[in-house]
Residue frames as a rotation matrix with the C-alpha (Angstrom) as fourth column:
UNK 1
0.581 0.814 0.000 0.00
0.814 -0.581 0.000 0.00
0.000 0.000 -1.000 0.00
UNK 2
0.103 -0.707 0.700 1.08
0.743 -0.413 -0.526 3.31
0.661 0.574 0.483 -0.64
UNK 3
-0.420 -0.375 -0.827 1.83
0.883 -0.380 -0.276 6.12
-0.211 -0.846 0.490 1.81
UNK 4
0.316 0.488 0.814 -0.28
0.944 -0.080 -0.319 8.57
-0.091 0.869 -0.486 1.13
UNK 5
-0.526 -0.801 0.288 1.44
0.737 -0.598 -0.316 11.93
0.425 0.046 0.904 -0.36
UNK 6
-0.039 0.369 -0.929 1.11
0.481 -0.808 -0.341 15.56
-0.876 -0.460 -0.146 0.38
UNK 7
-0.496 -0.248 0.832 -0.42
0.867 -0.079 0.493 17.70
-0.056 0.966 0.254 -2.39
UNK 8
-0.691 -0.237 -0.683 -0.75
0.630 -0.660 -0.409 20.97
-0.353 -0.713 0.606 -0.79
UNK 9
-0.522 0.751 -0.405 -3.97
0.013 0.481 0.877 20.56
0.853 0.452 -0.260 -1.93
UNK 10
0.438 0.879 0.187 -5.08
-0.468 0.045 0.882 19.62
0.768 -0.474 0.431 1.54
UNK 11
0.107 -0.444 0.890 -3.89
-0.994 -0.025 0.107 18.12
-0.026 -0.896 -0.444 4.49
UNK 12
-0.353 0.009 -0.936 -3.19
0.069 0.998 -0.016 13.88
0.933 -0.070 -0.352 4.54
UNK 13
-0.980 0.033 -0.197 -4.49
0.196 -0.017 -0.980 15.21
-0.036 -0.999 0.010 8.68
UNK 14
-0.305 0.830 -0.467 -6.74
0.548 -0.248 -0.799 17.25
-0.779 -0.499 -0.380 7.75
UNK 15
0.017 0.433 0.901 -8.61
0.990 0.119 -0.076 17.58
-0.140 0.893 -0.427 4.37
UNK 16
0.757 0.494 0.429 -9.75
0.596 -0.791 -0.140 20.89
0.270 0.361 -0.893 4.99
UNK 17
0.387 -0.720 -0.576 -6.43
0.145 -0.570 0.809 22.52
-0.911 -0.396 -0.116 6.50
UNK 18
0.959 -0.159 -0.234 -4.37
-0.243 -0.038 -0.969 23.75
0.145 0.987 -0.075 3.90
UNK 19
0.869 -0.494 -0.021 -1.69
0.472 0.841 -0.264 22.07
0.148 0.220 0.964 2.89
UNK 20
0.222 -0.594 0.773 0.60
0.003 -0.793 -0.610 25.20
0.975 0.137 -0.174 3.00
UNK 21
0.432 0.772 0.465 -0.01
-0.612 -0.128 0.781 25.30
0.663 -0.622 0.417 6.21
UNK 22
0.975 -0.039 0.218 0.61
-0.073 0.874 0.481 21.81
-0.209 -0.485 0.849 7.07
UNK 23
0.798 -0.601 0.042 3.74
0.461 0.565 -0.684 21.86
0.387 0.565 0.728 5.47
UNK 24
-0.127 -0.691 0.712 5.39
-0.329 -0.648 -0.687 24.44
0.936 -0.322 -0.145 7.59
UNK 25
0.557 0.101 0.824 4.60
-0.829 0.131 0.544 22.30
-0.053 -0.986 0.157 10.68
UNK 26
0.745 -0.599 0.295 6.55
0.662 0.716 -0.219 18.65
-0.080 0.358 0.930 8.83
UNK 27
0.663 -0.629 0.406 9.05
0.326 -0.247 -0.913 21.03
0.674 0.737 0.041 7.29
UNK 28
0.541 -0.399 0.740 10.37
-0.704 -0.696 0.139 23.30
0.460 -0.597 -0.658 9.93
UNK 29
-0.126 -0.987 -0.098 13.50
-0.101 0.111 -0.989 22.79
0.987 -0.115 -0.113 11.82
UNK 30
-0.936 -0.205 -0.286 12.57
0.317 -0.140 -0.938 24.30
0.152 -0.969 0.196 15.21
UNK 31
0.618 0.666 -0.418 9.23
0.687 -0.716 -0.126 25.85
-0.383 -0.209 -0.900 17.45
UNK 32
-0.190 -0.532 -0.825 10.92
0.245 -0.839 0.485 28.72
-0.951 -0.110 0.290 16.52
UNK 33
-0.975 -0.211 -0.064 11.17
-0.003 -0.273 0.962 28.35
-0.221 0.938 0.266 12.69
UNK 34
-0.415 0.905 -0.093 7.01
0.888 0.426 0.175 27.17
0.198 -0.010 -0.980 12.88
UNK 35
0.219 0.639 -0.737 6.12
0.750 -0.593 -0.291 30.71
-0.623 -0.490 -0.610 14.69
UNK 36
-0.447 -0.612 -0.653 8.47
-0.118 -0.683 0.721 32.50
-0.887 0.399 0.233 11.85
UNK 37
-0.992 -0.119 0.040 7.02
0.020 0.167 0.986 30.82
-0.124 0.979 -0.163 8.96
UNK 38
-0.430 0.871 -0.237 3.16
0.851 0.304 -0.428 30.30
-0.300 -0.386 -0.872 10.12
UNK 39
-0.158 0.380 -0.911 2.22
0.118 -0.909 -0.399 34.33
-0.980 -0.170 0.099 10.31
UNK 40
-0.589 -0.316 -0.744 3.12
-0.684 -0.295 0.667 35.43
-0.430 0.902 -0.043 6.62
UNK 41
-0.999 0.026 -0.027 1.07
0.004 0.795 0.607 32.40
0.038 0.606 -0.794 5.40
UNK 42
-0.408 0.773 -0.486 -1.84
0.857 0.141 -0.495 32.27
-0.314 -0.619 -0.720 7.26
UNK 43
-0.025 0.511 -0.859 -2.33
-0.105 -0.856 -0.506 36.24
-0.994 0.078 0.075 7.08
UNK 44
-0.940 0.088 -0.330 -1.66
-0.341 -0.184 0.922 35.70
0.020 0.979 0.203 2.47
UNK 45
-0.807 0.589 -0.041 -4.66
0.523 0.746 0.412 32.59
0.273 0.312 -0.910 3.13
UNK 46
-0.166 0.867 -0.470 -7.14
0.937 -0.011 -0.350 34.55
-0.309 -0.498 -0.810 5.25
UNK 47
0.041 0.328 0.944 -6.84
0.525 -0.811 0.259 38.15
0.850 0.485 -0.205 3.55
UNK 48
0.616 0.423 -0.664 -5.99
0.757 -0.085 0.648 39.79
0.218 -0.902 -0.372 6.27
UNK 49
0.808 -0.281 0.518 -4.34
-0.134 -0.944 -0.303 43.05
0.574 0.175 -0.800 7.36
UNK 50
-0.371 -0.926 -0.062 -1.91
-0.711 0.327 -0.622 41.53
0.597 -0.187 -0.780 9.73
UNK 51
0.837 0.089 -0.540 -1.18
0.152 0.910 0.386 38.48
0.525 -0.406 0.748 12.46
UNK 52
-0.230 -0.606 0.761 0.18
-0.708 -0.432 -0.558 38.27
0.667 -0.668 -0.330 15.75
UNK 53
0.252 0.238 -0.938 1.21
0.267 0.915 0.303 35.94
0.930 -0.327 0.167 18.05
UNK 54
-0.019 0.084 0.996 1.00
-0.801 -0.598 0.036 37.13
0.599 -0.797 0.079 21.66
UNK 55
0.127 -0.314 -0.941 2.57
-0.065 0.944 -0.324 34.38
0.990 0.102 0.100 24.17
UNK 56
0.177 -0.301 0.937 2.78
-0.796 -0.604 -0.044 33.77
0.579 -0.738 -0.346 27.79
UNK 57
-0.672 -0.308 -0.673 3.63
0.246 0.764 -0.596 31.52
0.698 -0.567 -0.438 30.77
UNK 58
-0.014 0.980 -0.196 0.92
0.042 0.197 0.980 30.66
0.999 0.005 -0.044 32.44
UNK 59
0.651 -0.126 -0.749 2.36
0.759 0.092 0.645 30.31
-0.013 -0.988 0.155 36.15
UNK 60
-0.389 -0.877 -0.283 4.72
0.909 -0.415 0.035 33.20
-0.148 -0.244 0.958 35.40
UNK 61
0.666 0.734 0.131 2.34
0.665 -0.506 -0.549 35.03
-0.337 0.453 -0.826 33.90
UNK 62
-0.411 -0.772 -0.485 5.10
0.024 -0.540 0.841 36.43
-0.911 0.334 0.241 31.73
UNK 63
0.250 0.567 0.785 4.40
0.528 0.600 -0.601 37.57
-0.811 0.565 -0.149 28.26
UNK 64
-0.448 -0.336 -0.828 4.91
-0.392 -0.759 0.520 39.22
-0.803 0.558 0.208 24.69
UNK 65
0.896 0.445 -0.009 3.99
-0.160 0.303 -0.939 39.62
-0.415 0.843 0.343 21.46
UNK 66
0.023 -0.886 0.464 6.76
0.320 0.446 0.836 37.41
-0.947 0.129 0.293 19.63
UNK 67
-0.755 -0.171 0.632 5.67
0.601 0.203 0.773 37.54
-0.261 0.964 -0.051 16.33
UNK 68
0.230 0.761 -0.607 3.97
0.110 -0.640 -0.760 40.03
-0.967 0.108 -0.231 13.92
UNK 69
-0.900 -0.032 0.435 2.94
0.437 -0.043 0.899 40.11
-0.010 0.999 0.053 9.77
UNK 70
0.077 0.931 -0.357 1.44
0.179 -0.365 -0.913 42.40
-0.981 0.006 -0.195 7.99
UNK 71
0.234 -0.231 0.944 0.78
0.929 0.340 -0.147 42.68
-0.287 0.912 0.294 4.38
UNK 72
0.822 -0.167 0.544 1.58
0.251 -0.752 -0.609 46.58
0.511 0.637 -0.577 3.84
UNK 73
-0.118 -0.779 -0.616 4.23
0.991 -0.055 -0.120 47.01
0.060 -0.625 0.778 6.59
UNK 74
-0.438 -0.313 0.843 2.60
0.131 -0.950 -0.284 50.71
0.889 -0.014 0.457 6.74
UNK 75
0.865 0.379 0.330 1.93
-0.321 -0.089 0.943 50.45
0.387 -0.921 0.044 10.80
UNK 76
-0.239 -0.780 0.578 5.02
-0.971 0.207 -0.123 50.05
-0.024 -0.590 -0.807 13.74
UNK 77
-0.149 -0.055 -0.987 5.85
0.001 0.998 -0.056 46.80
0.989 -0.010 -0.149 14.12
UNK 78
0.416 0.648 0.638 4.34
-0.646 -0.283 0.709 45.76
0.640 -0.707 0.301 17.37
UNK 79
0.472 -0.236 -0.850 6.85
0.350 0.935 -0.066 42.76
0.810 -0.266 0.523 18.52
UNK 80
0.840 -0.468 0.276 8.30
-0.313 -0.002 0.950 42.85
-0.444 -0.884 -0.148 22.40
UNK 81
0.009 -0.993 -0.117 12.16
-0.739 0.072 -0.670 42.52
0.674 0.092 -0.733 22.99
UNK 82
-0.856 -0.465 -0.224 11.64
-0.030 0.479 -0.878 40.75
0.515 -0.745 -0.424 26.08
UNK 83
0.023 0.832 -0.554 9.04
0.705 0.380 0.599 39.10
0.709 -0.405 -0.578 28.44
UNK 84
-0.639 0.272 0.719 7.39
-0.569 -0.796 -0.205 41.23
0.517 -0.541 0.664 30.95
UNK 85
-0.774 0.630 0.063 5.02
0.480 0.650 -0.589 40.37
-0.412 -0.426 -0.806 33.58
UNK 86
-0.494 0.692 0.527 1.77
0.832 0.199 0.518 40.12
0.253 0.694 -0.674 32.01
UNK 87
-0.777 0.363 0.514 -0.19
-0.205 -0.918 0.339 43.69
0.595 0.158 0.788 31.51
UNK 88
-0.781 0.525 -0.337 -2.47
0.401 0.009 -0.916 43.82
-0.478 -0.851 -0.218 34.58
UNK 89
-0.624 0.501 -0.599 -5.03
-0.739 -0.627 0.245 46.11
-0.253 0.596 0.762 31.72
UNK 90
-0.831 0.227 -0.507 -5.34
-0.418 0.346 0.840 42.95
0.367 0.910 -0.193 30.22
UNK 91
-0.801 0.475 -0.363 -7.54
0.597 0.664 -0.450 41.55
0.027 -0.578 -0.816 32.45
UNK 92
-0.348 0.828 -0.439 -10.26
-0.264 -0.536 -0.802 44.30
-0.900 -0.163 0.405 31.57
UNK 93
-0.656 -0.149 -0.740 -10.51
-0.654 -0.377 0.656 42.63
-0.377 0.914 0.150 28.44
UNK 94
0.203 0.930 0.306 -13.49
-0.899 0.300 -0.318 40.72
-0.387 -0.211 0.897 26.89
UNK 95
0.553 -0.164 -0.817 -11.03
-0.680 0.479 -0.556 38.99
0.482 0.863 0.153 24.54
UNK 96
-0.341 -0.932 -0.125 -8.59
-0.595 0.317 -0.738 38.26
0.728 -0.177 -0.663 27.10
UNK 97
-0.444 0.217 0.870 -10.74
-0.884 0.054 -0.464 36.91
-0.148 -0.975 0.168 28.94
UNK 98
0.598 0.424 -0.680 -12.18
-0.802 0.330 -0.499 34.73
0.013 0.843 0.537 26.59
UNK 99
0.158 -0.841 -0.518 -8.86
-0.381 0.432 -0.818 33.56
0.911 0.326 -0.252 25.63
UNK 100
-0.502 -0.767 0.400 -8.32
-0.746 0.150 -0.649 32.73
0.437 -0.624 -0.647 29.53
UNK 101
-0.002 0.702 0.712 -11.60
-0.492 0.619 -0.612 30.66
-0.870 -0.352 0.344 30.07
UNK 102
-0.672 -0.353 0.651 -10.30
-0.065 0.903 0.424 28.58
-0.738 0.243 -0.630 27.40
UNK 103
0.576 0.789 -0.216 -13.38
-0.170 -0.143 -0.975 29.75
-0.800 0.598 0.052 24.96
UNK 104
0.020 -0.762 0.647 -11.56
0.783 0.415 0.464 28.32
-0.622 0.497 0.605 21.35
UNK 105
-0.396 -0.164 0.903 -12.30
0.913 -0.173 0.369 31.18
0.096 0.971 0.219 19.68
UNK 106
0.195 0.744 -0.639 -13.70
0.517 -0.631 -0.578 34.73
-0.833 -0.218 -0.508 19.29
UNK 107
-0.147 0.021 0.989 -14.98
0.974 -0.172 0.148 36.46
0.174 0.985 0.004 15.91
UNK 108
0.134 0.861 -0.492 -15.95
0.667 -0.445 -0.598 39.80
-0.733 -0.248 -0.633 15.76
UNK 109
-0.148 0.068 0.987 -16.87
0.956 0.267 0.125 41.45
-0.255 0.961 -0.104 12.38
UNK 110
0.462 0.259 0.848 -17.62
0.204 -0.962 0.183 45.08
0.863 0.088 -0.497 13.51
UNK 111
-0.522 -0.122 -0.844 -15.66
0.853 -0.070 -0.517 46.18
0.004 -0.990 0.141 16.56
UNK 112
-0.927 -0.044 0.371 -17.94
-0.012 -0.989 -0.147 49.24
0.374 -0.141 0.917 16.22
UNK 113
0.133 0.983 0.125 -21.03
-0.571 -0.027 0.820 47.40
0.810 -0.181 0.558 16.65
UNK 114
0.922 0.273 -0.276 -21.26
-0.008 0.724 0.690 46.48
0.388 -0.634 0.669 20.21
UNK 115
0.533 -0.780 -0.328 -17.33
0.769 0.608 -0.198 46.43
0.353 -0.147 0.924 20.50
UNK 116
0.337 -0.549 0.765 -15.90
-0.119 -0.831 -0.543 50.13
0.934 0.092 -0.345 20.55
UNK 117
0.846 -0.205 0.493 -14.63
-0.534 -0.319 0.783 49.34
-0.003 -0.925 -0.379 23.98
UNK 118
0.894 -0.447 0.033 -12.39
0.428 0.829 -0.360 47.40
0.133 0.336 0.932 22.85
UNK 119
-0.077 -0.932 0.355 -9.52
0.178 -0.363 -0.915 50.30
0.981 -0.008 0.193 21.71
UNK 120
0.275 -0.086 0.958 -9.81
-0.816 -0.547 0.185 51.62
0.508 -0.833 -0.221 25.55
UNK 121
0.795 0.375 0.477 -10.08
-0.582 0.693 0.424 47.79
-0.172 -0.615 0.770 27.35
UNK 122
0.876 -0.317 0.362 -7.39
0.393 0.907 -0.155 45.82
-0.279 0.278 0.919 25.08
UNK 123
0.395 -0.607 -0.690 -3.86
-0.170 -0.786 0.594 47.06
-0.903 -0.117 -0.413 25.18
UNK 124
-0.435 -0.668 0.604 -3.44
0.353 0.490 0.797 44.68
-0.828 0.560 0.023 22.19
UNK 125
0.225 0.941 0.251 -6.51
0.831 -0.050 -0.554 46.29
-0.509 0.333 -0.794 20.35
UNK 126
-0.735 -0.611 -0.295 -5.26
0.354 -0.716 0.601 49.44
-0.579 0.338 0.742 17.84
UNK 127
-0.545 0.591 -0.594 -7.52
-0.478 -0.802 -0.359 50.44
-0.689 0.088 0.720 15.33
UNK 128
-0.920 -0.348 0.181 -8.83
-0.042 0.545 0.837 47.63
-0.390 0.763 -0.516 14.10
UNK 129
-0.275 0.942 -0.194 -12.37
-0.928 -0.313 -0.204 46.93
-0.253 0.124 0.960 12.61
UNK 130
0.638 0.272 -0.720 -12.61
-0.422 0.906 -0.032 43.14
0.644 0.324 0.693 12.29
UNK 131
-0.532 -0.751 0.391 -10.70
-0.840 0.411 -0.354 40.49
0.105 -0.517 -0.849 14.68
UNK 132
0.754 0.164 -0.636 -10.63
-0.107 0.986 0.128 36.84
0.648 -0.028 0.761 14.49
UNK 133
-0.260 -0.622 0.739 -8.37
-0.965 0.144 -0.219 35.64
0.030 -0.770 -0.637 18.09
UNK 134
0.645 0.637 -0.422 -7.94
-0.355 0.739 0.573 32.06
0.677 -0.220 0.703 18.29
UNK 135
0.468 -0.234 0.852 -6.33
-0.883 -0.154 0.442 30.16
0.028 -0.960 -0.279 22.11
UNK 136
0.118 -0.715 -0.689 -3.68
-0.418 0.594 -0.688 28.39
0.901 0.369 -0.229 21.97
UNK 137
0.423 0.387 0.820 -4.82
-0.901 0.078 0.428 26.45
0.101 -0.919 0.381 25.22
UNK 138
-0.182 -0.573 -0.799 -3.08
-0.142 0.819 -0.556 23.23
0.973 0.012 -0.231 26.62
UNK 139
-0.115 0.181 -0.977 -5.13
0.822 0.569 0.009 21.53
0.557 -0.802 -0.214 30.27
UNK 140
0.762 0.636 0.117 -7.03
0.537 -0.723 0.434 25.02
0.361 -0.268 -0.893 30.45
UNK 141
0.135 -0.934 -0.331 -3.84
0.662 -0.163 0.731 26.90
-0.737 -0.318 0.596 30.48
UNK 142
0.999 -0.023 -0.026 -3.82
-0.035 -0.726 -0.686 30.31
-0.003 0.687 -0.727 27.90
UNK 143
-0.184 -0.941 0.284 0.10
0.729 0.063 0.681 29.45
-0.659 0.332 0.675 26.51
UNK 144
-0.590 -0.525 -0.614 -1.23
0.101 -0.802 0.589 32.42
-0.801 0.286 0.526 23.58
UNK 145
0.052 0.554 -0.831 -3.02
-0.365 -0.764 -0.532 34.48
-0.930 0.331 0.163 21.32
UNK 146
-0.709 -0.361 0.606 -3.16
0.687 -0.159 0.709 33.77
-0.160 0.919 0.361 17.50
UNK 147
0.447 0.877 -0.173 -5.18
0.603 -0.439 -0.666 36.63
-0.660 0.193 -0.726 16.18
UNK 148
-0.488 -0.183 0.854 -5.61
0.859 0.077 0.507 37.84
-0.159 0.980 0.119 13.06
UNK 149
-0.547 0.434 -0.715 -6.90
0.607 -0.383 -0.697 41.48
-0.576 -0.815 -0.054 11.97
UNK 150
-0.051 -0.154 0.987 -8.72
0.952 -0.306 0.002 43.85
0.301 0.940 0.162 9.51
UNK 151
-0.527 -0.168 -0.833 -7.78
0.624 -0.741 -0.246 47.61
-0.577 -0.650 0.495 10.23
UNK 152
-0.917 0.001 -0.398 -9.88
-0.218 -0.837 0.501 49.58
-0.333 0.547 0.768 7.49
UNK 153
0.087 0.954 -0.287 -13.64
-0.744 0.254 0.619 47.81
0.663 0.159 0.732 7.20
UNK 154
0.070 0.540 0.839 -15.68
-0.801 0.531 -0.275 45.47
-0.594 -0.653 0.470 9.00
UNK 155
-0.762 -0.462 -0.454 -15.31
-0.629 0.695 0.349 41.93
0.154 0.551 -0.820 8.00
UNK 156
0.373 0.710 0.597 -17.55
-0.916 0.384 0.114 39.04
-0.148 -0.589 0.794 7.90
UNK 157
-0.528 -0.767 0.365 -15.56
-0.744 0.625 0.237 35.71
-0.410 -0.146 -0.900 9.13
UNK 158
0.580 0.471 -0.664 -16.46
-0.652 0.757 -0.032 32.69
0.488 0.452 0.747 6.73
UNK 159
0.819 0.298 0.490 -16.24
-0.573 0.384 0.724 29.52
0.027 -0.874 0.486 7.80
UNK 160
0.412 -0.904 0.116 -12.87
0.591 0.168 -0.789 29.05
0.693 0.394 0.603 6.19
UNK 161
-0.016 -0.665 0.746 -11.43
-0.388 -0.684 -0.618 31.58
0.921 -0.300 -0.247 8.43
UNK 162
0.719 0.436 0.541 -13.02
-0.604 0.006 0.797 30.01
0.344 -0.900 0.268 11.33
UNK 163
0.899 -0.437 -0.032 -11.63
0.419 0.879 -0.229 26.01
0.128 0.192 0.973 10.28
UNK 164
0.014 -0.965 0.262 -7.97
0.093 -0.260 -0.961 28.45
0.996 0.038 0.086 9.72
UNK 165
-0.008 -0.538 0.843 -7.97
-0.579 -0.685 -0.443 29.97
0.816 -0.491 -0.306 13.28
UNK 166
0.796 0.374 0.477 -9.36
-0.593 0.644 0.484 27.29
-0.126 -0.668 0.734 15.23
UNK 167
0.953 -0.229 -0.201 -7.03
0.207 0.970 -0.126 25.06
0.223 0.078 0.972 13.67
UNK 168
-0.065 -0.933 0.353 -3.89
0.207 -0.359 -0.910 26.76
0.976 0.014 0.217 13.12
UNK 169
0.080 -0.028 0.996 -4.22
-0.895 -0.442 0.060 27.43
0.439 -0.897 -0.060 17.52
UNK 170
0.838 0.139 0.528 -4.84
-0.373 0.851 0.369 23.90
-0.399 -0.506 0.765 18.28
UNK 171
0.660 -0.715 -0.228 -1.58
0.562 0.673 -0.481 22.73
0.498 0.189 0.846 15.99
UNK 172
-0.002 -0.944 0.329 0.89
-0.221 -0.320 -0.921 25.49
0.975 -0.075 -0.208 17.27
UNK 173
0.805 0.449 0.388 0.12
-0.385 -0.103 0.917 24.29
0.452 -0.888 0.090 21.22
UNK 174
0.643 -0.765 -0.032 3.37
0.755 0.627 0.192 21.93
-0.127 -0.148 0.981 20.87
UNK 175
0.015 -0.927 0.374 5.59
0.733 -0.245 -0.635 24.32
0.681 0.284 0.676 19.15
UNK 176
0.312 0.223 0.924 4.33
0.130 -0.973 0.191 27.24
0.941 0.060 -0.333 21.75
UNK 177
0.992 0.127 -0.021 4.79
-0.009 0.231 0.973 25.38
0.128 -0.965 0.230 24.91
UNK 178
0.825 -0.488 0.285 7.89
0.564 0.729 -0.387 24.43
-0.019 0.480 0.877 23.67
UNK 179
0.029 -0.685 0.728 9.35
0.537 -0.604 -0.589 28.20
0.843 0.408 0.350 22.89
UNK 180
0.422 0.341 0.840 7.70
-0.269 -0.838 0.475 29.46
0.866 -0.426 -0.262 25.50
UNK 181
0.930 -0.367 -0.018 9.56
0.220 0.517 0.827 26.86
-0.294 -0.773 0.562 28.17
UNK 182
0.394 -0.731 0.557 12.72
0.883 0.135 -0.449 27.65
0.253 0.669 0.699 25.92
UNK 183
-0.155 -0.467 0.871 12.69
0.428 -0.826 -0.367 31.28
0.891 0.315 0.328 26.34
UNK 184
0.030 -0.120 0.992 11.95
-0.748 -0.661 -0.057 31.76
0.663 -0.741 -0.109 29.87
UNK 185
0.597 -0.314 -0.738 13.90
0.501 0.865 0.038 29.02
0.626 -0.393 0.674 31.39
C-alpha cells in the first residue's frame, strides 16, 4: 500500500487545513522556525491586514507579542524585545478573557457594533475593525493568542477563516509550549 502523499492541496491530517499550512509544521526545523514561517502564510490565506502571536507563561504570567505580519508594513511593528510580567489592563478585556476561560475562539466582524470598547479595554486592540483571536490552550492553560486582523472595514468571518484559526491554535500548542519553556527558562 502506498503512503499517502502531500499535495498541498489539503492536508493527509486534515482535508480541509491547507496544505501550505501543514507543510510548515513537517518542514520546519525548530518551534521557533514554525512561529516564523506560520504568520506570513496564514495572514496571504485569510486576507488579512496583519497576524500576531501574543505568548505567555501561564504560572509566570510572563508575556509578549513574539511575532507580527502584515501585508503593507505601513503600521510600527508591534513585537516585544523581552518578556514582561503580564499587563495587569489585560484583564479588563473581553477577549482576554475569553482567551483565559479557554473559549476556542472569538470572531468579531464590527468592533464598532457592540465592540468600541475594545480600543480603551485591550492594550493589544489598535484600530482595528474586524478580529478573528484564536487560544492556543493546553489543560485550560492560555500558553497564547493567535489573532488575526482587519484595520480599514468590518469583515464578515467565513467559515474558512473560522476552520484556519481554530485550527492553526490547536496545531501550534506543541511548538508554543515548547518556545515558550525555551525562552523563559
Amino acid at each position: 500500500m502506498k503512503p499517502p502523499t502531500h499535495d498541498f492541496q489539503g492536508s493527509v491530517y486534515n482535508p480541509a487545513y491547507p496544505g501550505e499550512l501543514e507543510a510548515i509544521f513537517h518542514r520546519s526545523e525548530s518551534d521557533a522556525d514554525v512561529l516564523n514561517q506560520l504568520l506570513p502564510v496564514l495572514g496571504y490565506l485569510i486576507k488579512c491586514d496583519y497576524c500576531l502571536l501574543y505568548l505567555r507563561h501561564p504560572r509566570q504570567r510572563y508575556s509578549r507579542i513574539t511575532h507580527y505580519w502584515e501585508k503593507t508594513n505601513d503600521h510600527p511593528v508591534i513585537v516585544e524585545d523581552s518578556w514582561h510580567p503580564e499587563d495587569k489592563n489585560l484583564l479588563d478585556s473581553p477577549l482576554f478573557n475569553a482567551a483565559l476561560a479557554a473559549e476556542h475562539s472569538v470572531f468579531i466582524e464590527n468592533v464598532d457594533d457592540g465592540y468600541k470598547n475594545l480600543h480603551n479595554t485591550d492594550p493589544l486592540v489598535r484600530e482595528e475593525q474586524a478580529i478573528a483571536q484564536g487560544h492556543i490552550v493546553k489543560d485550560d492553560q492560555l500558553w497564547g493568542i493567535l489573532r488575526v486582523g482587519i484595520l480599514d472595514r468590518p469583515r464578515l468571518w467565513m467559515q474558512f477563516d473560522h476552520s484556519l484559526i481554530i485550527h492553526s491554535a490547536q496545531r501550534l500548542v506543541p511548538n508554543v509550549i515548547n518556545y515558550v519553556d525555551a525562552q523563559l527558562v
